[in-house]
N, C-alpha and C positions, 0 to 999 in steps of 0.2 A: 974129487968126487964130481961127477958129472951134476948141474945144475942148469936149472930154470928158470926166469925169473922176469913173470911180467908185471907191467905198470903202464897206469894211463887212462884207467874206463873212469868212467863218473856218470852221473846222469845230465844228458845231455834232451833238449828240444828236437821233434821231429822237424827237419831242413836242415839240420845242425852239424859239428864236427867234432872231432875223436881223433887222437894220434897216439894210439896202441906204442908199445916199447918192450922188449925182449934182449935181456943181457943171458948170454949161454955161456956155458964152460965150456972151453978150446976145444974138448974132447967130443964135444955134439955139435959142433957149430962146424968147425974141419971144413972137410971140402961137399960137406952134407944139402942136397935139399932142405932147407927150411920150411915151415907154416905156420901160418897161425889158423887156428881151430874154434869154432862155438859150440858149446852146448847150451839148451836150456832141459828143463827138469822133465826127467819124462821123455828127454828123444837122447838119441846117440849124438856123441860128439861126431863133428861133421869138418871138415879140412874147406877152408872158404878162399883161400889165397895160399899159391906154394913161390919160392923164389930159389931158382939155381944157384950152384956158386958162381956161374958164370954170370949171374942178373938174370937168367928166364923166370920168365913169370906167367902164371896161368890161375887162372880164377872159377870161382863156383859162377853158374849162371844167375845168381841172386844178388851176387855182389858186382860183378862185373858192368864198370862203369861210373862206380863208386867208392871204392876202395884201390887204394895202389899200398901194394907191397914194396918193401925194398929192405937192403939188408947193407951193415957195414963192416967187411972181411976182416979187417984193421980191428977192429974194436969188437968181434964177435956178437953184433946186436943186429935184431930183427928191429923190421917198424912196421906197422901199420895204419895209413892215412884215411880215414874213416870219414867221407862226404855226404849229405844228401842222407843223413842217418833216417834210417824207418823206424816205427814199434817195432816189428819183427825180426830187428838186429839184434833186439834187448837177447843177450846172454852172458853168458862166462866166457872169455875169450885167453884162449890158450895157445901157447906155440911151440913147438916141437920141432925134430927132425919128420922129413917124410921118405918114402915108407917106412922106415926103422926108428918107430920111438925109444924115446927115453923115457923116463919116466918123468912122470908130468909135475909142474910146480902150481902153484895154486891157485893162475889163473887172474885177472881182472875182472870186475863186472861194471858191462855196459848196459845204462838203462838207455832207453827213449822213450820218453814220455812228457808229455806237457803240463 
């Protein structure tokens, strides 16, 4: 059964850091684009960082600069390195195949606040 499964948000300080983690099932992880994704309440989920299987990487303009993605083929896990955290990081943070999701597992939440 295909699965999802992040780990790693807490409440952190604004200047602060975060290192997101995503364990996938072989079946989504494969030779798939990867992301990790935020939501908060009231907007759509949004794709903030994607990593190819080859290692491409490409980022939202909000995070870019701040976050590095990366991924370990070996062991079918996502990471997310979360620097220089804002309030307006604070959400749910999720990760998925991109374009072709899977269905979503439940997600981490990341506060910032002091």
């Amino acid at each position: 059964q295909a699965r999802l499964v992040e780990s790693g948000g807490g409440l952190v300080q604004p200047g602060g850091s975060l290192r997101l983690s995503c364990a996938a099932s072989g079946s989504i992880f494969a030779s798939n684009t990867m992301g990790w994704y935020r939501q908060t309440p009231g907007k759509e989920r949004e794709l903030v960082a994607a990593t190819t299987s080859g290692g491409r990487t490409n980022y939202a303009d909000s995070v870019r600069g701040r976050f590095t993605i990366s991924r370990d083929n070996a062991r079918n896990m996502v990471y997310l390195q979360m620097n220089s955290l804002k309030p307006e990081d604070t959400a749910v943070y999720y990760c998925n195949a991109y374009p072709n999701l899977h269905s979503w597992g439940q997600g981490t939440q990341v506060t910032v606040s002091s």
